[in-house]
TIPALO-75775 format. One line per field, with one value per residue (C-alpha): residue number from 1; residue in one letter; chain; x, z, y. Coordinates in nm, 4 decimals. Last residue first. Layout:
BEGIN
torkol	[NUM,...]
tidren	[A,...]
keba	[A,...]
x	[X,...]
z	[Z,...]
y	[Y,...]
//
This chain:
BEGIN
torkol	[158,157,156,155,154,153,152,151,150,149,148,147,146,145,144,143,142,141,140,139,138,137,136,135,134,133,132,131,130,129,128,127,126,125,124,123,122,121,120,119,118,117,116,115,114,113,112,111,110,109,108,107,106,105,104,103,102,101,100,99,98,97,96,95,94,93,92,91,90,89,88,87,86,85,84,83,82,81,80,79,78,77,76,75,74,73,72,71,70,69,68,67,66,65,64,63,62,61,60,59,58,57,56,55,54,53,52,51,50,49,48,47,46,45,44,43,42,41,40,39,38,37,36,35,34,33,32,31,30,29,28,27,26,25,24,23,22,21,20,19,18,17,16,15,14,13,12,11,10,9,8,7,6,5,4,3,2,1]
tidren	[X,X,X,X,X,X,X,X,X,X,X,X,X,X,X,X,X,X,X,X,X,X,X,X,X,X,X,X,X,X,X,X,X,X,X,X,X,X,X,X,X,X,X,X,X,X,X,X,X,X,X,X,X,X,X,X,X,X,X,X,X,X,X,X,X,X,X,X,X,X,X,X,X,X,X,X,X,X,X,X,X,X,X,X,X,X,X,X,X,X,X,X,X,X,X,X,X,X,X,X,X,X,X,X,X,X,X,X,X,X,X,X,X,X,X,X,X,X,X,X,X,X,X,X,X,X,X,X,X,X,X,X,X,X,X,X,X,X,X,X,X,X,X,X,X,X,X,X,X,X,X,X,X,X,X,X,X,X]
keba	[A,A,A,A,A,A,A,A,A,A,A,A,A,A,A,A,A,A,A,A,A,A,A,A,A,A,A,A,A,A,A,A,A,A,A,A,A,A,A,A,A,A,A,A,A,A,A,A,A,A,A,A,A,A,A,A,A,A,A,A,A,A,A,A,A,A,A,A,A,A,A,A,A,A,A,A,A,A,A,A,A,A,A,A,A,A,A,A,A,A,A,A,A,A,A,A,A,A,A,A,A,A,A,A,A,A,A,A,A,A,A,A,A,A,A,A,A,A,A,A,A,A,A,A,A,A,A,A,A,A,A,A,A,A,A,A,A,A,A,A,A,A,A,A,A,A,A,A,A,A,A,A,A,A,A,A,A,A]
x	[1.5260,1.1645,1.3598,1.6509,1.5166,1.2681,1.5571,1.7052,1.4155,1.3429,1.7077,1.7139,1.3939,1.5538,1.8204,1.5510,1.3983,1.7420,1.8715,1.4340,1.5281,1.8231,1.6807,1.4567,1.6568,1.9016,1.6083,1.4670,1.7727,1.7976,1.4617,1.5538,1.8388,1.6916,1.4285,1.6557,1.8212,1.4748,1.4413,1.7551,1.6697,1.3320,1.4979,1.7550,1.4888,1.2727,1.5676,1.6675,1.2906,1.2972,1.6119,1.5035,1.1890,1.3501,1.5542,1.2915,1.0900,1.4544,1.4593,1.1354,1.1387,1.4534,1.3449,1.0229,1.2889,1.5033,1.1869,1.0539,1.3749,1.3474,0.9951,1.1036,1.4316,1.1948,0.9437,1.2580,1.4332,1.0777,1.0096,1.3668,1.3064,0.9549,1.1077,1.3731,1.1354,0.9184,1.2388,1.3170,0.9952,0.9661,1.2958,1.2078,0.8441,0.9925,1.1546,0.8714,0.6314,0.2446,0.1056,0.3900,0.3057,-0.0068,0.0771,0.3785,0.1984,-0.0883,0.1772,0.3611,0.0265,-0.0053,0.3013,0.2700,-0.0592,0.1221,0.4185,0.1890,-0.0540,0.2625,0.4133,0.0798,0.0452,0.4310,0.3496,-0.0069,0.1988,0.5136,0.2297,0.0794,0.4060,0.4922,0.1665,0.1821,0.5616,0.4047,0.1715,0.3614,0.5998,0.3158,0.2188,0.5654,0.5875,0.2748,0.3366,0.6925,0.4815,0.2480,0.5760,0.6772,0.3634,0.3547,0.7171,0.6707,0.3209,0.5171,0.8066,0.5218,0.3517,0.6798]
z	[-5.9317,-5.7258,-5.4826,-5.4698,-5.3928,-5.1662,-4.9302,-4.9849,-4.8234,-4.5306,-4.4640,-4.4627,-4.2477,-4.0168,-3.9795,-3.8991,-3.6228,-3.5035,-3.4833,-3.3478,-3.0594,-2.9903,-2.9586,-2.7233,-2.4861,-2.4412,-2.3479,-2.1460,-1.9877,-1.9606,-1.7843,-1.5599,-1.4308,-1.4502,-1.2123,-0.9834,-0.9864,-0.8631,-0.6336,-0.5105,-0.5066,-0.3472,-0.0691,0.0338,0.0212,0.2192,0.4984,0.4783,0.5646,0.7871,1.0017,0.9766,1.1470,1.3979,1.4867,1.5364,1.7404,1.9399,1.9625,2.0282,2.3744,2.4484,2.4345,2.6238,2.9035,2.8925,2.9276,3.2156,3.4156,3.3279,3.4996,3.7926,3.8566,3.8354,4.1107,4.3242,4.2902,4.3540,4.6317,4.8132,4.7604,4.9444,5.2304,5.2990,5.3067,5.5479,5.7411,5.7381,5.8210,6.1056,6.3017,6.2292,6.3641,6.6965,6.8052,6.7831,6.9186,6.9252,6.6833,6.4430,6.4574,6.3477,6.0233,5.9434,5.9172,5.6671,5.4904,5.4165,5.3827,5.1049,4.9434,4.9329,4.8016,4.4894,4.4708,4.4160,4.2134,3.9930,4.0065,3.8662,3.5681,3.4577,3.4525,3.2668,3.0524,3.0252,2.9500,2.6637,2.5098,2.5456,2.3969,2.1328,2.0596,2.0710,1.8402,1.6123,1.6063,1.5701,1.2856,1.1133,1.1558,1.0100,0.6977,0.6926,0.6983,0.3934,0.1842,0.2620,0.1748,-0.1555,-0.2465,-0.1741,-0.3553,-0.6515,-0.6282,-0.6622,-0.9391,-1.1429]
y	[-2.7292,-2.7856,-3.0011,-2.8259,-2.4983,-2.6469,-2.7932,-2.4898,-2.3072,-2.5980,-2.5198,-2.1251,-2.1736,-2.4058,-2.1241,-1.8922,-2.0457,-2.1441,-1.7715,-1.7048,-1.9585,-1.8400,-1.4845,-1.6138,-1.7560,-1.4487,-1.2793,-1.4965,-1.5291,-1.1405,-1.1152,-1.3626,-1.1540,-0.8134,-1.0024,-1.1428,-0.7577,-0.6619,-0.9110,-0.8315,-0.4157,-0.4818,-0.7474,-0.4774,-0.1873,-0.3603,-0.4487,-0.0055,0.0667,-0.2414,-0.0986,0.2580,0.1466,-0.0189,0.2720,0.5593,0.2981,0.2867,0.6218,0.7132,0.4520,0.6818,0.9592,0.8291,0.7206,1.0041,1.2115,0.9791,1.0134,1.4259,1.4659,1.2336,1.4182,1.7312,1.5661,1.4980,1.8219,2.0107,1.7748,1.8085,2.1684,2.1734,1.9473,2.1798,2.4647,2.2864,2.2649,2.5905,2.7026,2.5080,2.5701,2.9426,2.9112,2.7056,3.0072,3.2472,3.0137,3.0372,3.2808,3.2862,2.8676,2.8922,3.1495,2.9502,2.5760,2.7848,2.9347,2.5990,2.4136,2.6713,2.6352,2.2288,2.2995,2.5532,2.3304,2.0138,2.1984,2.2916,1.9288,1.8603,2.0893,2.0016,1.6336,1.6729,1.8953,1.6265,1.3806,1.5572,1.6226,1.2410,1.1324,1.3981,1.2641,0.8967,0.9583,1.1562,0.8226,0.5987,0.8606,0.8051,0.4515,0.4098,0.6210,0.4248,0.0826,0.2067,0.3230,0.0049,-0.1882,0.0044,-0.0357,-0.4356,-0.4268,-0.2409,-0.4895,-0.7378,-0.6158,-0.6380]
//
C-alpha cells in the first residue's frame, strides 16, 4: 500500500517538475523573444541612423547618386527586418516545439505511472483476495477440527 502511495507521490512530484521545467522554459522563451525583439530594434534603429547619416553626405555631394543610395540602403534594411523576423519566428517554432515534445514526454510517464499504479494495484486486489480466500479455509477447517475434537470428547466422556 505504501508503495502505491510512494508511486502517487513520486508522480505527483515528477508532474510538479514537469510543470516548472515547463514555466521555465516558457520564461526562458519569453525572455529570449524580448532580448530578440530589443535587439532587432537597436539593429533597425543603428541601421536607421547609418541610413540618415549615408543620406545626409551624399545630398551634399551627388544628387543622382543619393537616390541610387537610398534605395539600396532601404533594400538592405528590409532584407534585415525580413531576415531578423524569419530568425525570431525559426527560434519560436523551434522552442514550440522543444515545449511540445517536453509537454509530450511528460504526458507519456504521467499516463506509464498510472499504468503500473493501477496493475500493481489490481496485483494487490489480487493477493488480497487469495489471502482472503485462504483464510477463510483455514478458519472452515479450524472449525471442523473443532466439531471433531468436540465429538471426539462427547464420546469419550459418554
Amino acid at each position: 500500500m505504501s508503495e502505491i502511495s510512494s508511486n502517487v507521490r513520486a508522480t505527483t512530484a515528477d508532474e510538479v517538475r514537469m510543470k516548472n521545467y515547463r514555466t521555465q522554459l516558457e520564461n526562458r522563451h519569453d525572455l529570449e523573444m524580448h532580448e530578440l525583439e530589443a535587439k532587432n530594434a537597436e539593429e533597425v534603429q543603428h541601421l536607421q541612423q547609418v541610413h540618415s547619416q549615408q543620406l545626409e553626405q551624399l545630398k551634399g555631394a551627388y544628387d543622382v547618386q543619393i537616390s541610387q543610395e537610398a534605395e539600396a540602403l532601404d533594400e538592405n534594411l528590409q532584407k534585415s527586418r525580413l531576415s531578423n523576423d524569419e530568425r525570431i519566428a525559426a527560434e519560436k517554432r523551434a522552442e514550440d516545439d522543444q515545449l511540445l515534445k517536453v509537454k509530450t514526454a511528460h504526458q507519456q510517464r504521467v499516463e506509464e505511472y498510472r499504468k503500473t499504479s493501477e496493475q500493481q494495484l489490481e496485483t494487490l486486489k489480487k493477493q488480497t483476495q487469495m489471502q482472503a480466500e485462504e483464510l477463510h479455509k483455514k478458519a472452515k477447517k479450524l472449525a471442523k477440527e473443532e466439531r471433531e475434537v468436540t465429538l471426539n470428547e462427547q464420546r469419550i466422556s459418554g
